[in-house]
C-alpha positions in Angstrom: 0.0 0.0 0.0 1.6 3.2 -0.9 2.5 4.9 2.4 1.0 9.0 1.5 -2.8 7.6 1.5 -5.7 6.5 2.8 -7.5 3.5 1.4 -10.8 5.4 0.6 -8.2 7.9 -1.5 -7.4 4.9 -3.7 -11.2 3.8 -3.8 -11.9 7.1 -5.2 -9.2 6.7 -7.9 -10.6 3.3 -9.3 -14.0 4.6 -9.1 -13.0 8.4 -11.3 -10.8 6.4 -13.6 -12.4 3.0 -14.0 -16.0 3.2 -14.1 -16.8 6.9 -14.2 -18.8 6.4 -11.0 -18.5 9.7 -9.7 -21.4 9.3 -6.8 -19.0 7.2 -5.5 -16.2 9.3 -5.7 -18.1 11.9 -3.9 -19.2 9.5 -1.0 -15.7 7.9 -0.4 -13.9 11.1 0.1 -16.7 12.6 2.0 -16.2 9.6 4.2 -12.7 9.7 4.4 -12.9 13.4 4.5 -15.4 13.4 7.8 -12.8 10.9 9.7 -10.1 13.5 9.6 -10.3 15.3 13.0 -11.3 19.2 12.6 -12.3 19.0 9.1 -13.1 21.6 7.1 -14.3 23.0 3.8 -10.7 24.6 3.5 -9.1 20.8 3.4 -8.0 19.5 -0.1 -10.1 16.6 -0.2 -12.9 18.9 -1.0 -11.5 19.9 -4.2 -12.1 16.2 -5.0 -15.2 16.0 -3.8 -16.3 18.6 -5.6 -14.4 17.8 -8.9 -16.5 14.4 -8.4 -19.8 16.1 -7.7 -19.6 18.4 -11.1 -18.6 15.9 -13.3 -22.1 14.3 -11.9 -24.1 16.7 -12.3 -23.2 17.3 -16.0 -22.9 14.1 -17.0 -26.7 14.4 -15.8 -27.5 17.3 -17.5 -27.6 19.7 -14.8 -25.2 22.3 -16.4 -25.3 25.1 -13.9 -24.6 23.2 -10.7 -22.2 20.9 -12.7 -20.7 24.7 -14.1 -20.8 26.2 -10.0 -19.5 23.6 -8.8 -16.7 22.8 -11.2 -15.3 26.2 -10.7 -15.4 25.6 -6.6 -13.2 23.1 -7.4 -10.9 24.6 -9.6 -10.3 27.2 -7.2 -9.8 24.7 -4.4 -7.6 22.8 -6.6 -5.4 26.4 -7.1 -5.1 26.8 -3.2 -3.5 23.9 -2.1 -0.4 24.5 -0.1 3.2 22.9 0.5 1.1 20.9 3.2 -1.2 19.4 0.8 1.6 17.8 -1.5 0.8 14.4 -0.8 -2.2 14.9 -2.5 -0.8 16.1 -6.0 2.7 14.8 -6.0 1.9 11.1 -7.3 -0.7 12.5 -9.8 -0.4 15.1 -12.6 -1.6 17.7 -11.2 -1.1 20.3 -13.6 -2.7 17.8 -16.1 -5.8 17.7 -13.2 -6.3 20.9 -12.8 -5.9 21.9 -17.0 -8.5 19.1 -17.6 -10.9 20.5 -14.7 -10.7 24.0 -16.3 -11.3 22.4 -19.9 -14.4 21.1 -19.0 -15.7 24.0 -17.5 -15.2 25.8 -20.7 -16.9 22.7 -22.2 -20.3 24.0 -20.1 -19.5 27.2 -20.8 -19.7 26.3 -24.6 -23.0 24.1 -23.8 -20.7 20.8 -25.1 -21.8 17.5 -24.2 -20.3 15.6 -21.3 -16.3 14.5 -21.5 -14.9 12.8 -18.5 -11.2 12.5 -17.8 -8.8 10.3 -16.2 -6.4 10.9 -13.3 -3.3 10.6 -14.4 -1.4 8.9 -11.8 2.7 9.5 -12.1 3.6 7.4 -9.6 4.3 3.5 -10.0 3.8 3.0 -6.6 0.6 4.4 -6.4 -0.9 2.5 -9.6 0.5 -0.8 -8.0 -1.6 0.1 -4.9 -4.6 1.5 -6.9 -4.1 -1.8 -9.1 -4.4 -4.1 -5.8 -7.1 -2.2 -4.7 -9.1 -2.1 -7.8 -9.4 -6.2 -7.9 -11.0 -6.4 -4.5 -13.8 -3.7 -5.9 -16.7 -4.7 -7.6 -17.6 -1.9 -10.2 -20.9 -1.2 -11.8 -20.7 -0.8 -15.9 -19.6 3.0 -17.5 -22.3 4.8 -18.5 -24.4 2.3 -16.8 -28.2 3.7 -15.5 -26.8 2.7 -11.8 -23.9 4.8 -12.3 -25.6 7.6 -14.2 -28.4 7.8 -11.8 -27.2 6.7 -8.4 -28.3 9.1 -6.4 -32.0 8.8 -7.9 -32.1 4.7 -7.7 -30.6 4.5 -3.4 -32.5 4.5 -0.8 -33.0 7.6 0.7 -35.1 6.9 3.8 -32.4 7.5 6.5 -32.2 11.2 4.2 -35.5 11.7 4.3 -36.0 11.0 8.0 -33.2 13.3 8.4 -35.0 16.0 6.6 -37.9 15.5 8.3 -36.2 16.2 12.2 -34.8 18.6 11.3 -38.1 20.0 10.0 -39.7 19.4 13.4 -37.1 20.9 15.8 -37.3 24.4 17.0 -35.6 27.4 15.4 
């Protein structure tokens, strides 16, 4: 296992470059992302999250939130720090962040949906992405279940959710 990251990082990897499942994406790093004590929005992870979250929604055809929240991520991306190497060094991440700002100028030009792959650099990070990615089942690219995830779950533990906090006082 490479020694820089978590295994939910290299769950999200297989899931962006393999099967385009980028639900999945989302709710891996959020996990991952939520175990880190004293998270916050300012944390790098959420630059993948919300790279993930765009390329959703447009794949979808919802072009303005796809558009919003592709350019959140871009900006996030273009903050990272000297302490956030460890998540660009093993990836090109000048390659990343060129094909995040392409595809917002894809929106932008009302094209149709492109994904892209993250280009890993590092041999010892596709050997543990490779290990990790034959104990994974993946659902079919460009499969319903992939396309519309979030639509096909069940959302009853969301709904309830909803629902209390509906009910309590303000």
């Amino acid at each position: 296992m490479h020694p820089y990251y978590h295994p939910l990082f290299f769950n999200f990897i297989v899931y962006f470059n393999r099967n385009q499942d980028f639900f999945e994406c989302h709710e891996v790093l959020e996990e991952y992302w939520k175990s880190i004590p004293g998270y916050s929005k300012n944390h790098p992870l959420t630059a993948y999250i919300l790279l993930s979250t765009g390329l959703y929604h447009w794949r979808r055809g919802n072009v303005d939130g796809a558009y919003r929240t592709l350019v959140k991520a871009k900006e996030r991306f273009l903050t990272f720090n000297k302490h956030d190497i460890h998540y660009t060094e093993n990836i090109n991440y000048k390659q990343l962040v060129q094909d995040t700002e392409t595809s917002i100028e894809k929106i932008r030009k009302g094209e149709s949906f492109t994904p892209f792959l993250i280009v890993i650099t590092s041999e010892s990070l596709k050997e543990s992405v490779e290990e990790i990615a034959q104990t994974m089942e993946l659902l079919p690219v460009g499969s319903e279940a992939v396309i519309h995830k979030h639509m096909l779950r069940d959302r009853s533990d969301i709904l309830e959710e909803r629902e209390k906090k509906k009910r309590r006082p303000q």
